[in-house]
N, C-alpha and C positions, 0 to 999 in steps of 0.2 A: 464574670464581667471583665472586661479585656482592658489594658494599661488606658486604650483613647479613649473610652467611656468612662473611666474612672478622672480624666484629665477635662472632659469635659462637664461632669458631676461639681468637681474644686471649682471649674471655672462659675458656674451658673450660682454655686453655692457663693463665692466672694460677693456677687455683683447683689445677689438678694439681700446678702448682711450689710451691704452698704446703704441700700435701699433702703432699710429696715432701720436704719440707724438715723437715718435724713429725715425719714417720715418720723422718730422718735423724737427728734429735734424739734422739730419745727412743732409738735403736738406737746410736746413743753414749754414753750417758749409762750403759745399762743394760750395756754390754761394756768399755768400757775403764777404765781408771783416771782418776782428777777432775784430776789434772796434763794427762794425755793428751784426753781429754774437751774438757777447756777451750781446748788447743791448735785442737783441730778446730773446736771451735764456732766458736771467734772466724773461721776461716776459713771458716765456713760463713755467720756473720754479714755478714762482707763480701759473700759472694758472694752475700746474699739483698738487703743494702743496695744492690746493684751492681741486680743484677734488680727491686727494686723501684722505684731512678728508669728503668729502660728500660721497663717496665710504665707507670708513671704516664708518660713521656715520648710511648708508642706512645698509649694511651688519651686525651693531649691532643690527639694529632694526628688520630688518629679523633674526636674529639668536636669540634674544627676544623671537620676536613672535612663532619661532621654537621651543623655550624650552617650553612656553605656551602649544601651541598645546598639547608639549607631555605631560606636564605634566595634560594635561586635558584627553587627552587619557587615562593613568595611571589610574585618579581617576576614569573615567569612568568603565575602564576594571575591578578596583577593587569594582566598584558597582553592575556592570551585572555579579561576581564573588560571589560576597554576595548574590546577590540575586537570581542567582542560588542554591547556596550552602540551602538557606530559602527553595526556591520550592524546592529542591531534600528533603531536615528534613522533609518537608510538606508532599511530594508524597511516600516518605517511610515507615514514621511513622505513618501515618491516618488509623484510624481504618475502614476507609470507602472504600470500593474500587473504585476505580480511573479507569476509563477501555476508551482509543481513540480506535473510528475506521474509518477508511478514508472510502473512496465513495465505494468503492466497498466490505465495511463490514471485511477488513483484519485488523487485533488486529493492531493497532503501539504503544498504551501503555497498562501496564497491571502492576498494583501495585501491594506492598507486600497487602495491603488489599484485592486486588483482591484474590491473592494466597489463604490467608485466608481462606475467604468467601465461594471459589470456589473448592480447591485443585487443581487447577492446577498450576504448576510453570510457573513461568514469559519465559521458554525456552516453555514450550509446548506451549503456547501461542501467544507470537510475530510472526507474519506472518503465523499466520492460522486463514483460516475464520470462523469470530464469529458464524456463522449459525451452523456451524459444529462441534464448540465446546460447546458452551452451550448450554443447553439442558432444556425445562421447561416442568415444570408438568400441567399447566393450560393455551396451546396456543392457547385459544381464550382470552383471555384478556394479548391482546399484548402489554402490559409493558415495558419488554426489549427484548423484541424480536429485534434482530441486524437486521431486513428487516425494522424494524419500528423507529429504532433510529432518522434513518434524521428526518424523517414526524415529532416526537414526537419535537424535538430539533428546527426544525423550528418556526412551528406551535403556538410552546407553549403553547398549550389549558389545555395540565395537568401540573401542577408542577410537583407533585411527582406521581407513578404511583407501584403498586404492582403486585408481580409475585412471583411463587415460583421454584426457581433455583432447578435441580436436580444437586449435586456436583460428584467432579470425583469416589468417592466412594461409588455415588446412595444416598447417602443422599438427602432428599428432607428440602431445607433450606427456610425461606418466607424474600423476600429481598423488599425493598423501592430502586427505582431509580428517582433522577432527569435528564437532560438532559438538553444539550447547546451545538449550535453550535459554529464551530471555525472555522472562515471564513478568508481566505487570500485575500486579495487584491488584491496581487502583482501576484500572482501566478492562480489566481481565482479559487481555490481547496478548498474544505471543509472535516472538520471534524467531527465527532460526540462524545461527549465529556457525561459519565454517572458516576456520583456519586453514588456507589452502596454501601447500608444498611444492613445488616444482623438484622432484626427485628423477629427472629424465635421465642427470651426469650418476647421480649413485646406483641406479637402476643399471646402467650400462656399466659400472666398476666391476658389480656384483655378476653380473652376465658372463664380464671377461674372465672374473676370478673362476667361475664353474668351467668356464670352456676351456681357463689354463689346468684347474684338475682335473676334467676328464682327458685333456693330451697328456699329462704329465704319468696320469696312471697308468694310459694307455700306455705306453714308453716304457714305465716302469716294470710290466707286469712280463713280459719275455725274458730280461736279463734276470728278473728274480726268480722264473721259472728254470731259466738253465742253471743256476747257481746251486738252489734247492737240488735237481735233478741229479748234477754231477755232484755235487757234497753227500748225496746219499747214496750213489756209486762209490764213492771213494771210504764211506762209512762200513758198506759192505764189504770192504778190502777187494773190490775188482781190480784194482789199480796193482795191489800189493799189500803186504802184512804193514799194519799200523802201530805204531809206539803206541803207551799209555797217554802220552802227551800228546801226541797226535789227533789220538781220537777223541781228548779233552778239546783242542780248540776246534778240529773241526763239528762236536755237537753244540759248540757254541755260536758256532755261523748258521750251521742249519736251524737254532731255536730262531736266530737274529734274522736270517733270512725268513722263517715262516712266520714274525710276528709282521715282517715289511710285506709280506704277501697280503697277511689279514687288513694290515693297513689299507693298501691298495683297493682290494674289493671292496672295503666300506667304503671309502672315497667313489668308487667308481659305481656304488648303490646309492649313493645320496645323488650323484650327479645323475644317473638316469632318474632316480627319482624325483629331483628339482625339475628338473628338464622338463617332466611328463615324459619321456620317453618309454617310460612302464606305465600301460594299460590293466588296472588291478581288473583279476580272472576272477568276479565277484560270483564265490558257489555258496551252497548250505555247505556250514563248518559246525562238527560239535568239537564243542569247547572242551569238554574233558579227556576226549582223544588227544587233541593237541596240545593241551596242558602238560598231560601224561608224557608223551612223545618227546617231547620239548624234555623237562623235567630227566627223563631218562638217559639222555644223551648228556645230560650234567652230570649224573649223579660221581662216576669218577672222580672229578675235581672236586665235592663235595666233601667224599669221602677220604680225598688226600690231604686235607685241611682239618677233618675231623669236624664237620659241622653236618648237623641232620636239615634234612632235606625234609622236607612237609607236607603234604598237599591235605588241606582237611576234605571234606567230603564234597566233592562237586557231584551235580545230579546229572545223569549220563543223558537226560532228555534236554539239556540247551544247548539249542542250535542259534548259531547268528551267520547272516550273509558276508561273506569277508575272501579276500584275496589269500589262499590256505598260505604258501609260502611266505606272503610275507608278513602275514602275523604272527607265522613260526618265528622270525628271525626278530621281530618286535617282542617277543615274551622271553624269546633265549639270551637277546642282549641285557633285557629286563634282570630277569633272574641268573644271567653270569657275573652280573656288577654286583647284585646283591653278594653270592659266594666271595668272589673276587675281595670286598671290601669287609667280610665278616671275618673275624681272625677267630674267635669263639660263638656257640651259642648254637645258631637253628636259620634256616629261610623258611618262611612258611607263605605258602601258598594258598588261597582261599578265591571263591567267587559267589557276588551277589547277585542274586537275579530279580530283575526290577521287570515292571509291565514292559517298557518300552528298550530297556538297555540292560545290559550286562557291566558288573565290574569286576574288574579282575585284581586283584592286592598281592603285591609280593611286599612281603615286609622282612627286613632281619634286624640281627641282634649288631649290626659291624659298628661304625667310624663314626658312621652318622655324617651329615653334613650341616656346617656353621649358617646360622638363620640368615645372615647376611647375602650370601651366594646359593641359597636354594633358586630364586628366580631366575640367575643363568644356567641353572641346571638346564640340558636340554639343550644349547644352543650351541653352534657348532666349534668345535676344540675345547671347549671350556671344561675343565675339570678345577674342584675346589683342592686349596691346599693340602686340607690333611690326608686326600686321596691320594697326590703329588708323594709327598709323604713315604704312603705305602706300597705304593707301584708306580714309579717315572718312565714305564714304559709305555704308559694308555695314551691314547689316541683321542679320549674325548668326545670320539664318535659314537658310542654304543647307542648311550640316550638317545640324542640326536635323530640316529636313526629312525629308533624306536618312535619316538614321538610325532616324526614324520608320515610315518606309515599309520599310528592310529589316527591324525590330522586327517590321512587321503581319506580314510575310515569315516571320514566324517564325527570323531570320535575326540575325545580330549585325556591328559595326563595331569594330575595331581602328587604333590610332593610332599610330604611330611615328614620332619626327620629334628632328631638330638643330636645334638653331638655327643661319643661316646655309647649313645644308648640303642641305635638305630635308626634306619629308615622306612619307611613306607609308602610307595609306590600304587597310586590306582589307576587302572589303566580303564576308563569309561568307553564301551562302545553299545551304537545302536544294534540294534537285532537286526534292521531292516535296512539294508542302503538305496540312495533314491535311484533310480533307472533313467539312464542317459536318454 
């Protein structure tokens, strides 16, 4: 029973006791004698004196508790006031646009960011369907596409997801969205809920930075080739007979010129492969030839380190669809880092064969890398410190590469690593890739 039932109980309850006390009066007064009479009363007076401080005492405490209430009410109402007042500063001011749209794809919010972003006003907007108001430039990579919002918000498979919005003035803008859904309980209706980016200025940074390193490679890659060229003439005493010292600095140019060479080619492999400028030659590949292959072209460096090289049993019958060369150079960067980084112990090589995908695992015994910086693994220059450490002459690119190329693969890379105890590297790809 609820506080106002209980408040209106006390109330009906006082007004019968007093009722009941009237009608006691007056049915004494009128039957017995005024000796007798007065006896009663006075004991009826006490016990009306007695009940009316337990009435006035209960009715305090109920009117206590009444002030409580409200004034919890009050604070409350001035909290969900504040904190309105916080999400409306939040939802107006954000330079992100904020866009709801319920089950059937109709706007129900639409920020100043949105406005922004989009040019459309927050009036054009509310209560028209998103299908039909925005409009993209690249709708097979369904991003924010408003037919795909649920699935994306659901799902959650993407974080963040890119499109490029055509605005109301035909501007073609390149946006980041996130998504979430907003689920009622009570009501069991949903929402779909998109954090939208205007990344057109970082899009184009990142554009100019690729197209400063492939000029810059391009540039590079002639002077380092005559440098190399003549340094290994002059190594072969064409020139003339060489000091001891001589030929100490100059096979120090030629290692320093071939590791700036290596440089350059990764650089100018990421940028044709950012670029798309390489069309992957997608053939049947067996995995355990090019594992092998791969593998054998290491083993030197292996062996001058004093680390066993591994390959447990892969079975000569998987085959997966894949671009042969550059999965070679995705496994060799793979398992050169592991060597490169193992000072003792073993790389071992192994592969699983699933119905649908292939994994491939290079694990070793080296450095290991600190659980902090595993998530930059992979992204371009970044190498963690204790690698820095052991060789300050990497480039940072190996991974990078590598992870790029199983991406085009349609494929992903997973990291697992100790520090001190090793890493472990899987390299997931599909058997089958889709057909343009």
């Amino acid at each position: 029973m609820t506080k106002i039932s209980n408040q209106k109980i006390q109330q009906w309850a006082e007004v019968l006791f007093w009722i009941l006390v009237i009608f006691i009066t007056i049915f004494v007064v009128s039957r017995f004698q005024w000796y007798q009479a007065e006896q009663i009363l006075r004991y009826l007076s006490m016990a009306a004196l007695i009940a009316s401080v337990y009435f006035y005492l209960k009715n305090r405490t109920l009117l206590n508790e009444s002030r409580e209430k409200t004034i919890k009410l009050t604070e409350s109402h001035k909290q969900l006031k504040s904190r309105q007042k916080t999400i409306d500063l939040i939802f107006n001011n954000s330079t992100d646009g904020i866009l709801v749209l319920d089950q059937d794809k109709t706007i129900e919010e639409f920020s100043p960011g949105m406005e922004k972003i989009t040019g459309y006003t927050r009036k054009d907007a509310i209560g028209r369907n998103a299908q039909e108001l925005l409009k993209f430039s690249a709708e097979k990579n369904y991003s924010l596409l408003p037919d795909m919002m649920f699935t994306i918000a659901t799902t959650q498979k993407e974080k963040y997801v890119e499109n490029s919005l055509i605005t109301k003035e035909g501007k073609i803008v390149d946006i980041e969205a996130s998504h979430t859904l907003l689920q009622d309980s009570k009501s069991n209706s949903a929402m779909a809920l998109a954090i939208v980016r205007d990344i057109t200025y970082e899009k184009a940074l990142i554009e100019r930075d690729k197209e400063f390193i492939t000029v810059t490679s391009h540039q590079l890659n002639t002077p380092l080739s005559i440098i190399r060229g003549y340094t290994s003439l002059l190594l072969a005493e064409k020139a003339g007979k060489l000091a001891s010292k001589q030929t100490t600095f100059l096979k120090e140019i030629m290692s320093s010129t071939e590791k700036m060479i290596e440089l350059v080619g990764s650089m100018l492999s990421i940028s044709r492969i950012e670029q798309e400028k390489i069309k992957l030659k997608i053939i049947d590949v067996n995995l355990s030839d090019i594992i092998g292959s791969v593998s054998k072209s290491l083993e030197g460096k292996a062996e001058e380190k004093h680390i066993s090289l591994v390959i447990k049993d892969i079975s000569k019958d998987i085959v997966i669809m894949a671009d042969q060369d550059h999965l070679r150079q995705a496994f060799s960067n793979i398992i050169e880092n592991a060597i490169k980084y193992t000072q003792k112990g073993r790389v071992t090589i192994s592969v699983t064969d699933r119905p649908e995908v292939v994994d491939v695992t290079v694990a070793d015994t080296g450095i290991g890398i600190p659980e902090r910086e595993i998530e930059k693994i992979g992204t371009r220059f970044f190498r963690s410190q204790n690698a820095i450490d052991v060789d300050n002459h990497g480039s940072g690119l190996g991974i990078y590469i590598a992870k790029t190329v199983i991406e085009k693969h349609h494929g992903h890379i997973k990291i697992d690593s100790v520090v001190n105890k090793g890493t472990k590297i899987t390299l997931t790809l599909p058997k089958k890739q889709p057909m343009d």
